[in-house]
N, C-alpha and C positions, 0 to 999 in steps of 0.2 A: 504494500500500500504506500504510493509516495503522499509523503505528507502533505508539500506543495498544493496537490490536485484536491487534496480534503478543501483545503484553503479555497481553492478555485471551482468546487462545486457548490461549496456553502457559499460562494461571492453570488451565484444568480438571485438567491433571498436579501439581496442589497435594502438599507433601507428597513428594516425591520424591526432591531433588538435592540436593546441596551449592550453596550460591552464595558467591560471590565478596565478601571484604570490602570495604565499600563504604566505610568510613572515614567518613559520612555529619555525625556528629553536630557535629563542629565546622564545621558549613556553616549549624544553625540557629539562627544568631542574626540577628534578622527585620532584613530591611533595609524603611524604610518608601519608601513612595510617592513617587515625585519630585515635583515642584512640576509640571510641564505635567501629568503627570497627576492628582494630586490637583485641580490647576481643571479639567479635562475631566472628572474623575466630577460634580464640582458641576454646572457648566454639565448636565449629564445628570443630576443626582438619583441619583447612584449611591450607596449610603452605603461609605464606606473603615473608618471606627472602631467596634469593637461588636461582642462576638457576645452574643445574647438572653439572658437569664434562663431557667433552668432551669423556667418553667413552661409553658403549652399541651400541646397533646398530640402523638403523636406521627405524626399525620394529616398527610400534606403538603397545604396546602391555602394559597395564597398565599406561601405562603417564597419567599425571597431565601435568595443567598449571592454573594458577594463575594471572588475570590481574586485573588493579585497575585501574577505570572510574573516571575522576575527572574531574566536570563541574566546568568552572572559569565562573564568572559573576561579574559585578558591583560591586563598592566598598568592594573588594574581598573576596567575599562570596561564599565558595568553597562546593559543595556538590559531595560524592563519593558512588560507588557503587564498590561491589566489586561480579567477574564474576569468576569460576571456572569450568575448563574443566575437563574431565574425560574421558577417553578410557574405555569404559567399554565392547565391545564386538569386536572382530575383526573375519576377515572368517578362519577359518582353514578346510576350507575344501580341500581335496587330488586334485590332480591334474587334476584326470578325471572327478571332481567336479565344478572345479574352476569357473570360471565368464571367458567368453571369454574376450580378450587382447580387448584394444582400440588400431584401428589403425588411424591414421593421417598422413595428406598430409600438406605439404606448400607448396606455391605458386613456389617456385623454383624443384619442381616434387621429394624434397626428404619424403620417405615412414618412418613412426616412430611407431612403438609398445611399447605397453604398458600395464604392466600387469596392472588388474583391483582386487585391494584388498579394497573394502568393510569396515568402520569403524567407529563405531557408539559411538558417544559424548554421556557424559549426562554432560549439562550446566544450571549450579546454578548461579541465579544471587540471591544478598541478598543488600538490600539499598530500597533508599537513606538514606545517613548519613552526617548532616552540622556538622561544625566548630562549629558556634553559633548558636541557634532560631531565628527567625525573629521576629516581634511582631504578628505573625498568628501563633507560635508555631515552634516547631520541626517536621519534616514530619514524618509519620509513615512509617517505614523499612519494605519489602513485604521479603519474600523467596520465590521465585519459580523457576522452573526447568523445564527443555524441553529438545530435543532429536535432533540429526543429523545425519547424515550418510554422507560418502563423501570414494572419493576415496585416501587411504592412501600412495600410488605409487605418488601423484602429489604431498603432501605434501612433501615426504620427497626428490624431489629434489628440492624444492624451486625458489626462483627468483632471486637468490643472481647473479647468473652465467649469467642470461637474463642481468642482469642489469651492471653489468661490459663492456658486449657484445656491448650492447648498448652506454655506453659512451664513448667505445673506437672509434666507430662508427661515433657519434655525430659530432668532426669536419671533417674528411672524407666527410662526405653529407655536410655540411656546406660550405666546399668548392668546391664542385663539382653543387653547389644549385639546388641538387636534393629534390624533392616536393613530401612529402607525401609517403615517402619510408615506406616500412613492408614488411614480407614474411608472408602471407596470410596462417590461419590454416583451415582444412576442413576434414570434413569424407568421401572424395573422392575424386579422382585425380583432377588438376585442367587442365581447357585448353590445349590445345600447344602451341598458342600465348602466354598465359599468363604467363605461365615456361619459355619458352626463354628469354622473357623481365625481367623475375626476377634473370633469372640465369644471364644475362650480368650485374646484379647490384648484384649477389653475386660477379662473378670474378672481378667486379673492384674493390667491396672495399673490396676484399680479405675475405671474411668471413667463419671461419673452420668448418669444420662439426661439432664441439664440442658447437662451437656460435650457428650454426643453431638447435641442438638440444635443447639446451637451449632456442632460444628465441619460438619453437615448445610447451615448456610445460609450458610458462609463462599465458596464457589463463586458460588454465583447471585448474593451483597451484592457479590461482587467485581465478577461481570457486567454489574450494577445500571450500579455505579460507573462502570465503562470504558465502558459505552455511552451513560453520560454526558458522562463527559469527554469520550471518542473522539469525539466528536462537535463537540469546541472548535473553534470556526474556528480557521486556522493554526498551529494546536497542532502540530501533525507535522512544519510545517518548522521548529518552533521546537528541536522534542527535536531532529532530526537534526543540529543544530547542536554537540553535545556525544557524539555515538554516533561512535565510534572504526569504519567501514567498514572492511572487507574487504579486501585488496590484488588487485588485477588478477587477482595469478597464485592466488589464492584461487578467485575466483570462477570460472574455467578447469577448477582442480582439483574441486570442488564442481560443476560444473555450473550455475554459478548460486548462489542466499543460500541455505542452510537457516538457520532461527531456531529457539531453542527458548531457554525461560526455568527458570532454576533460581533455587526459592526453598531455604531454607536454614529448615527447624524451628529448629535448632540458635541460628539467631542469634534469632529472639525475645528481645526484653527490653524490662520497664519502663525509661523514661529521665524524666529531668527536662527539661522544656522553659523557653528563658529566657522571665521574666516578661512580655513586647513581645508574646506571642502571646495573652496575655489570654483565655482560654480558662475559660469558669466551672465553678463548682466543684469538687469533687477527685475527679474520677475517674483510674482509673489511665490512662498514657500508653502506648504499645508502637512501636518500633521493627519493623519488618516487612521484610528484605532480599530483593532482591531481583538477577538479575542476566541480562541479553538477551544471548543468546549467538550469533551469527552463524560459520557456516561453523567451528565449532567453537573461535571465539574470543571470548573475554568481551569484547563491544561494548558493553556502557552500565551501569551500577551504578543499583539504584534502590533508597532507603528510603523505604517509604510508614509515617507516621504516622499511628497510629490511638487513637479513645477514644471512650468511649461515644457514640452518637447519643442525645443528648439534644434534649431539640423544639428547639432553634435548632441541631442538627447532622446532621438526617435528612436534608437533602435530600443532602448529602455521605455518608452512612453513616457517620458517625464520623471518616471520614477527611480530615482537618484539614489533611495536605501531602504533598509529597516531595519528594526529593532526588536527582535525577539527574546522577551524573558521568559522566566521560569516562576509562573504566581508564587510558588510554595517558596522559591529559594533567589531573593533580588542579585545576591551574587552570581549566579550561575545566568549569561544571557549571551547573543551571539548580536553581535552587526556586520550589515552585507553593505557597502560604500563602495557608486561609482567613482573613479581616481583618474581615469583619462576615458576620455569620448573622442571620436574622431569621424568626419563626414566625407563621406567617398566622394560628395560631387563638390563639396568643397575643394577636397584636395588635386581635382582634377582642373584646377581653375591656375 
């Protein structure tokens, strides 16, 4: 079971739950690249420092990206793995070739297309790499590589504009104590009861068509994402390292795991990120909470940072990092930081 995809099946219930505080924010301050790793990207041409200039477009078409895993644990003993993205084929086929459009409905009866461009990763992960040994040794550092594909259209509009959408949102329902608000995405029209009742809670709380399009592609940009990432080599046993499991007599009682993921509207907010993340120019930032809930206990805290997909941050969707703790144990957490971006039609300029 990769954990990721838990994450990216409970994302289509967007908009639902409460989640869990995650206390996330004092964990981002970037720790850099160890010394064995840092010459092991050399020795490989990996770039570690950098993310692109705000110009190319926002085509994936050779992009890199470059992110640095770094598990915190106990008396702080830090191991890193260092993960690198690659654009290595995108579709160019002519038009009367193409991949038919995705179309999409939300719950308020508006209609959204979307072209489908096809874009295949190759992701290298290369680690673990400690600070110090332990007295069982140094771990031995693996190399390996695997493959994705995702649609490069949801990537590059991001969640930056969902997520604005959404906070401006936030006290509007708060004071209206409206329960469990969303506009519901689907590959077919919805109801007629169900569009009328959504649409009287688009015109009240005034929401543009620019919002609704927006919070229409925050689903698929997420799916994008996780069936990239999910796709990290030893990503899965790395999170499970910090995910607080079940007890015995849980899993007895339950029958086994249920999972299910509550995000939290509520907690949306711009943050200030320390300057070490080097992230060019000002767009806003957002904190994203999240929280993996197993057999009805909060097992894993996640804050995914996000901002705009600018051309050196599509191939990521905007989403820059995160932050996964361990509810039961604050010391025990991992963060994943993008550290260089680079844009294939930039650099062909």
């Amino acid at each position: 079971m990769k954990s990721l995809l838990i994450l990216l099946f409970a994302l289509l219930a967007l908009f639902s739950a409460d989640a869990q505080e995650t206390n996330a924010l004092p964990h981002l301050e970037p720790v850099p690249p160890l010394t064995d790793l840092r010459t092991v990207a050399k020795t490989n041409d990996i770039p570690l420092d950098g993310i692109g200039p705000l110009k190319g477009t926002n085509v994936l078409q050779g992009d890199s990206l470059t992110t640095l895993i770094t598990l915190h644990q106990k008396r702080g003993r830090l191991t890193q793995w260092l993960v690198y993205f690659q654009v290595i084929a995108v579709s160019n086929e002519p038009p009367s070739r193409a991949a038919n459009p995705i179309v999409l409905y939300n719950s308020a009866g508006d209609e959204f297309q979307f072209s489908n461009i096809p874009v295949t990763f190759r992701i290298r992960t290369i680690g673990p790499y400690v600070e110090s040994a332990s007295v069982w040794g140094a771990p031995v550092p693996k190399d390996d590589d695997a493959r994705a594909s995702v649609n490069g259209t949801f990537l590059a509009l991001g969640l930056d504009r969902c997520m604005a959408a959404l906070y401006r949102l936030d006290p509007l329902i708060r004071n209206t104590g409206t329960t469990n608000f969303h506009l519901r995405i689907a590959e077919k029209p919805f109801p007629d009861a169900t569009v009328k009742k959504a649409q009287k809670l688009v015109a009240l709380f005034q929401i543009t068509p620019q919002e609704r399009i927006a919070m229409a592609t925050a689903e698929p940009t997420m799916t994008s994402y996780f069936n990239a990432v999910g796709e990290t080599p030893g990503l899965d046993g790395i999170l499970w390292k910090v995910v607080s499991l079940p007890s015995v007599w849980s899993i007895v009682k339950h029958r086994g795991i249920s999972a299910r993921l509550n995000f939290d509207m509520h907690g949306i907010r711009p943050i200030s990120l320390p300057p070490a993340w080097n992230l060019p120019g000002h767009a806003p930032i957002y904190a994203l909470p999240l929280s993996l809930i197993l057999n009805e206990k909060p097992a894993l805290n996640v804050t995914l940072i996000i901002t705009s997909p600018n051309p050196s941050l599509v191939a990521c969707g905007g989403i820059v990092g995160f932050v996964a703790q361990n509810p039961d144990d604050q010391q025990d957490y991992l963060t994943l930081r993008v550290i260089s971006a680079r844009n294939g039609t930039a650099s062909k300029r």
